[in-house]
Every structure is written in structure tokens, then in C-alpha cells.
N, C-alpha and C positions, 0 to 999 in steps of 0.2 A: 147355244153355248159354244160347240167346237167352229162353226162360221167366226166365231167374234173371235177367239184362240186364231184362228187361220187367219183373220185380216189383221191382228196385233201383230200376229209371227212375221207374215209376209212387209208389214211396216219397218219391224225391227231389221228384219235381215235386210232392206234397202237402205237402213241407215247404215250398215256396217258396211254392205258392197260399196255403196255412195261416197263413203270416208276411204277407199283404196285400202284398209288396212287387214291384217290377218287374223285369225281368231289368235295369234300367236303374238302378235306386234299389242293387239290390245291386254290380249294377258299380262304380257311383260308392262304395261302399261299400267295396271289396275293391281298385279301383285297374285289374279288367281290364273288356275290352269286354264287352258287353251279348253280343254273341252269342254269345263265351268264355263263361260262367257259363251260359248256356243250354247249348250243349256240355257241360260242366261235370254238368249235373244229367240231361241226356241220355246220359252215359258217354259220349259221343263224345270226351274230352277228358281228360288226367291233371290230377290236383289235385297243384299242387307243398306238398309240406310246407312252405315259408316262407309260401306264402298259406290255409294252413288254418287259421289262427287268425284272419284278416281274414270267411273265410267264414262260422266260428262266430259270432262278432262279427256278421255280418250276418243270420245265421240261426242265432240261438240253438237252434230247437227241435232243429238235425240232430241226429241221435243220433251219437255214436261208432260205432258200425257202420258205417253211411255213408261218414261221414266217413275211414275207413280206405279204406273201399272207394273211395271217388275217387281216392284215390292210388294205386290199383294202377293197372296198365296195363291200359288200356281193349279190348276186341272192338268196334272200326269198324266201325260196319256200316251199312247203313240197311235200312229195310221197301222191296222195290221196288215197292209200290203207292201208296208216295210221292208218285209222278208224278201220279198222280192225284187229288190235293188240290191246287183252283185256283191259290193264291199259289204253293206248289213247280212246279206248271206253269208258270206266268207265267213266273217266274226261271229257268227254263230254257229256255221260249222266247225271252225276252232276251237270254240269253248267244248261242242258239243261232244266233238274227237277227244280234245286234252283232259274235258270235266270231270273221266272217273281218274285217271291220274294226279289230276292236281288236290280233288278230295281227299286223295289216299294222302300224302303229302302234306296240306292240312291239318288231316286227323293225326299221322304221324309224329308235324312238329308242334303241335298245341291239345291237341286233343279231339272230343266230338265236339263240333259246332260247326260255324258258316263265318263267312265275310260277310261284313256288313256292307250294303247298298247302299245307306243311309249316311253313316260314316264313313264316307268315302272319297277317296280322289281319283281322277283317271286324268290321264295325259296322252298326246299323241305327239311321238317326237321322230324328226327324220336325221337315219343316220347313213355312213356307209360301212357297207358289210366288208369282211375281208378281202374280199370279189371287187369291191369299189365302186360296186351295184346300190342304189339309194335302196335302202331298209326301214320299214315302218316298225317302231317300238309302241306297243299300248301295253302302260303302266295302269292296275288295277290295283289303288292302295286302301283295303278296306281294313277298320277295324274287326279284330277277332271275336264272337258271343258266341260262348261256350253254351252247349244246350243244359239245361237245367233239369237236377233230378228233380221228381215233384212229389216234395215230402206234405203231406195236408196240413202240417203242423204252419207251412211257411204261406199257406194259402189264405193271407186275409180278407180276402171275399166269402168264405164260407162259415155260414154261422158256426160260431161253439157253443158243446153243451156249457150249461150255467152248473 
């Protein structure tokens, strides 16, 4: 299963190097974020059939094989020696440094709960900082789920008495 994951991925990412374009040029292209279409050609991501023809459009050469193949549902996964590629470290030690701050934050302006992963957008945009130094922005726009008290009353998996 992940051999055929790695020979689909490695296919897709030589269609999008092969086309000269950026994960960024195809975005604007297709209307989703830059990290989407990276996802996307990663399998991490489902291809919806309304946006398969904006992605043809933006990459001609994919083949039809492919192209089905993004729309099936994806095997999430990652290599977990991940970690150990600088920039994936970084971002992880940022989260990991900021994480109890930005919870507190969080719970502060919403309440107890989490961002959603699920519901979510991420973007990667280059800017220049006041320095005039190029700065990496990554936007994290998750829906908020409040955790839930759990009254049994609201529990309809558990039988009631009669």
C-alpha cells in the first residue's frame, strides 16, 4: 500500500515540476491554497470532482489515471522521519515553544476546545519584514469545536430505561 502511495506521489510531483509551475501559480489557478494543491499532489488531500477540471486546466500533462486517483480517498499518513528535515523541525518546534501560549489564547477568546484539522485552511505566503528581509507567513485557519459537557441525557447510543 505505501510503495503504490510513493509511486502515485512521486508521479504527481513530476507532473507539477514538469509544468514549471508553483504550488502557488497552480493555486491561484484552481482557486485553492497553496498548501491544498501541495496536499493534493501529496495524496494527503481528496481531489473534489467540481475542482478537477480547474486542476487539468492548470496541469495539462496529468494523466487521467491520476487524476481519478486524487479523488479517491486518500491513506494520511506521513514518513515519521519527517521530523528530521530542518524546516518540518522548525515548525514543530514553533508550534511546540508557542503551543501552550496560543491554547491559553484560544481558551481565553472562545472558550475550552481545539482548532479543527479537519476544517481547515493553511497557506504559505512570502512577505518582507520591516528589515526588508523575505519572511515566511504560515496561516493556520481552523474551525473552533468547543469540547462538550457530557450529560447522558444527550448520549444516544446508550440504552434507556423503558
Amino acid at each position: 500500500m505505501e510503495d503504490n502511495k510513493k509511486t502515485i506521489t512521486n508521479r504527481l510531483v513530476a507532473v507539477k515540476r514538469n509544468s514549471g509551475k508553483s504550488f502557488s501559480q497552480i493555486a491561484e489557478q484552481t482557486g485553492l491554497t497553496n498548501v491544498y494543491v501541495a496536499q493534493l499532489l501529496r495524496r494527503q488531500a481528496q481531489l473534489n470532482p467540481d475542482t478537477a477540471p480547474k486542476l487539468r486546466a492548470a496541469l495539462p500533462e496529468l494523466p487521467e489515471d491520476l487524476l481519478q486517483e486524487m479523488m479517491r480517498p486518500p491513506m494520511r499518513s506521513y514518513d515519521p522521519n519527517l521530523i528530521q528535515e530542518p524546516c518540518v523541525y522548525r515548525l514543530n518546534e514553533a508550534v511546540m515553544h508557542f503551543g501552550e501560549s496560543i491554547k491559553e489564547i484560544i481558551n481565553e477568546e472562545f472558550g475550552d476546545g481545539i482548532m479543527s484539522a479537519i476544517d481547515f485552511y493553511c497557506s504559505v505566503d512570502k512577505v518582507k519584514g520591516v528589515d526588508g528581509k523575505d519572511r515566511v507567513v504560515v496561516t493556520f485557519d481552523g474551525k473552533y469545536l468547543p469540547y462538550t459537557e457530557q450529560k447522558s441525557e444527550h448520549m444516544v447510543s446508550r440504552p434507556r430505561p423503558h
